[in-house]
C-alpha positions in Angstrom: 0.0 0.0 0.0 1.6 3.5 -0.9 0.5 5.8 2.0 2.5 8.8 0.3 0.9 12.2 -0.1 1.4 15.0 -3.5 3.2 16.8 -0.7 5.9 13.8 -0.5 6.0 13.3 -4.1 6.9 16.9 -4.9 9.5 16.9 -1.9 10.9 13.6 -3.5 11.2 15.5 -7.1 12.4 18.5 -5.9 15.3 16.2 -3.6 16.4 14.6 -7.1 16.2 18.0 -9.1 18.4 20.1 -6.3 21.1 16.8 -6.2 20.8 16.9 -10.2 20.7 19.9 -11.4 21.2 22.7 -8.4 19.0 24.2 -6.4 19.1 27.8 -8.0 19.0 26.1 -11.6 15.5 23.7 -10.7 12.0 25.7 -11.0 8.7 24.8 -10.3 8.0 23.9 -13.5 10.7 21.2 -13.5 9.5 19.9 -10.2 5.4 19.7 -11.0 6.5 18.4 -14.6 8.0 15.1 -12.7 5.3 15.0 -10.1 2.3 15.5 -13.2 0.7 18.4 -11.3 -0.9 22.0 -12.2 0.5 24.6 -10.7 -2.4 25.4 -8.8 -2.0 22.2 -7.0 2.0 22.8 -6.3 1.0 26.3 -5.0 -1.3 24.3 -2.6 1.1 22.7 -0.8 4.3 25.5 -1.1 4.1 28.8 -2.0 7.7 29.4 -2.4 10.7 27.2 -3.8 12.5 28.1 -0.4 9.4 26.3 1.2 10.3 22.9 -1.0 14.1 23.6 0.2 13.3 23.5 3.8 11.1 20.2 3.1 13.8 18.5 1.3 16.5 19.1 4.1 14.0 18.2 6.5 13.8 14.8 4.4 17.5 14.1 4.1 18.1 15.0 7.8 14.9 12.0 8.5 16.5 9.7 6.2 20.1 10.5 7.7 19.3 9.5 11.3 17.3 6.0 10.3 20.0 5.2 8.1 22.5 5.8 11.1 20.3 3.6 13.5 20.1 1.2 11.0 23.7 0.9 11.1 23.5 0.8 14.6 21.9 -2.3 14.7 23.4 -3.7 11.4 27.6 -3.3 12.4 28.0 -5.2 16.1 31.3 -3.2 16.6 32.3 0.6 15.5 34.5 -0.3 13.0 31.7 -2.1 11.0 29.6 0.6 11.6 32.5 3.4 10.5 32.9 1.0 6.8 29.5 1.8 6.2 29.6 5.1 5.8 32.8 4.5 4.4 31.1 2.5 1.9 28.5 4.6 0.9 30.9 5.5 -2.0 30.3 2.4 -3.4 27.0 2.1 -2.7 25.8 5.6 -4.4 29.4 5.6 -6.8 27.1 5.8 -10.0 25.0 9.1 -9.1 28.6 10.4 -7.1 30.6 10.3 -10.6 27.7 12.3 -12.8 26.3 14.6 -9.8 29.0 14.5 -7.0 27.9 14.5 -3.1 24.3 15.1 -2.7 25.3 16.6 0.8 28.5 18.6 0.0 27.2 20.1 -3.6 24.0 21.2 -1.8 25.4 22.6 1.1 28.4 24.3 -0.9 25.5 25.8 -3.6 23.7 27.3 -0.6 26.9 28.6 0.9 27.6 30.3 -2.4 24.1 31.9 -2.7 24.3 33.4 1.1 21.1 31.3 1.6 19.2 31.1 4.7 18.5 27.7 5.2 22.5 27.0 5.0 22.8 26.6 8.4 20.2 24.2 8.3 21.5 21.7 5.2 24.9 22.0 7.5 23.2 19.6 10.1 24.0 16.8 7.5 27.0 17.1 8.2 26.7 17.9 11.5 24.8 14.3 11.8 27.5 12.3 10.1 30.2 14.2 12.6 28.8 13.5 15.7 27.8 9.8 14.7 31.0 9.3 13.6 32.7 10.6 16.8 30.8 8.4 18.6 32.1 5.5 16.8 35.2 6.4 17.5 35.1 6.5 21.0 33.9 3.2 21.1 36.9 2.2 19.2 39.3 3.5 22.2 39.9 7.0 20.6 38.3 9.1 22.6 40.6 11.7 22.9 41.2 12.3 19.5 37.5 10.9 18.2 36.4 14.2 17.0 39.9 15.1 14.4 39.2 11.1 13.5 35.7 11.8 12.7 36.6 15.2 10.7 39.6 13.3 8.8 37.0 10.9 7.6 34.3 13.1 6.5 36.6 15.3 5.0 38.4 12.4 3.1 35.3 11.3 1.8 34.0 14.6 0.6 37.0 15.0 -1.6 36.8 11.5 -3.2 33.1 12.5 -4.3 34.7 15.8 -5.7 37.5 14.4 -7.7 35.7 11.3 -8.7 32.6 14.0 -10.1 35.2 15.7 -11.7 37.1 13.1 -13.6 34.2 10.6 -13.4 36.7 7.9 -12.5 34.5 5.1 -10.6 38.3 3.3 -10.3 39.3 5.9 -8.1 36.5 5.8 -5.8 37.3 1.5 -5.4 41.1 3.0 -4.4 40.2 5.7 -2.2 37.4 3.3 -0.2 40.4 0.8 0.1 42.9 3.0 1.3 40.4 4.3 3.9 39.7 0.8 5.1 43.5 0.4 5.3 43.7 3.6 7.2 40.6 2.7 9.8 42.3 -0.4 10.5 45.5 1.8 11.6 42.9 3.4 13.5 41.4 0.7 15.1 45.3 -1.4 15.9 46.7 2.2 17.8 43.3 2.2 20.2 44.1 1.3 24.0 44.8 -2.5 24.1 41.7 -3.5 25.8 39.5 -2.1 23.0 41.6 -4.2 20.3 41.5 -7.1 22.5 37.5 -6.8 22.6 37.3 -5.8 18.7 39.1 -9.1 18.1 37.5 -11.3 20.3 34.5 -10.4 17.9 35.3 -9.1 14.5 33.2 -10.0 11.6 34.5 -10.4 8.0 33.5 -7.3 6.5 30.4 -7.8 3.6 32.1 -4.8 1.5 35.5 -6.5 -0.1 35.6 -6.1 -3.7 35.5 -9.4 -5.9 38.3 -9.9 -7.8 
């Protein structure tokens, strides 16, 4: 049964359009052309395009925070958990090489435009930060969890870049692997007794590439 609303349909257009094309270069025409709606019914549910914007961060911050519980529950130790957001440049590598980060070129296009609602797609990030320095406090770096969690976020934001800007998907497979390489450094200078317990339990990790 689909429960969704016009509202949720537009918001879902409007998300793709922004990722695809930019925020300042989508119009409402684009939107209710993809959503098969007059314009009297799109002015129903937002009378500005800055109302659709506000709708569509609100949407990626939702589907941020159940993809990180989902991880929760998914990885049974931090380092699992810390390869799957890792990973989500495999998983999304196809829409990264034509349109880049969804998160980074949105919040870089509003940054540009001095937009209000900047501060708002910042929470993204702000999401994946403190998720992240969580993760790596359960893997024995505390003290330097928060760096760890920057390094990473900022690693991974300039894979998406380069690999949008050369559209090289074999870069992205290197980068992923190198980062793996580099979380396991991560992971073999924590405190002893946090090794000792990531050991005692380690799972082989779903994500190697076949050869």
């Amino acid at each position: 049964m689909n429960d969704k609303t016009t509202r949720d349909y537009i918001v879902e257009a409007a998300d793709r359009l922004f990722y695809r094309q930019g925020y300042e270069h989508t119009s409402f025409s684009d939107i209710a052309a993809i959503v098969q709606i007059s314009r009297g019914n799109f002015y129903y549910h937002f009378a500005t395009k800055d109302e659709i914007l506000d709708a569509v961060i609100n949407a990626r911050l939702a589907n941020t925070r159940k993809m990180l519980e989902r991880w929760e529950i998914e990885g049974k130790h931090p380092a699992d958990r810390i390869r799957q957001f890792i990973h989500i440049l495999i998983a999304n590598r196809a829409d990264i090489k034509r349109y880049g980060c969804p998160v980074g070129t949105l919040c870089t296009e509003l940054a540009k435009l001095s937009h209000a609602s900047q501060p708002e797609a910042n929470k993204l990030f702000a999401l994946f930060r403190t998720w992240l320095r969580r993760q790596f406090t359960l893997l024995g770096r505390e003290a330097d969890a928060d760096s760890l969690a920057m390094h990473l976020l900022a690693r991974s934001q300039g894979v998406a870049t380069l690999a949008n800007a050369f559209h090289d998907e074999k870069f992205i497979w290197q980068e992923v692997e190198q980062m793996c390489d580099w979380l396991t450094s991560c992971e073999e200078s924590a405190p002893r007794k946090a090794r000792d317990e990531r050991r005692a339990g380690r799972r082989a990790s779903p994500w190697r590439r076949a050869d």
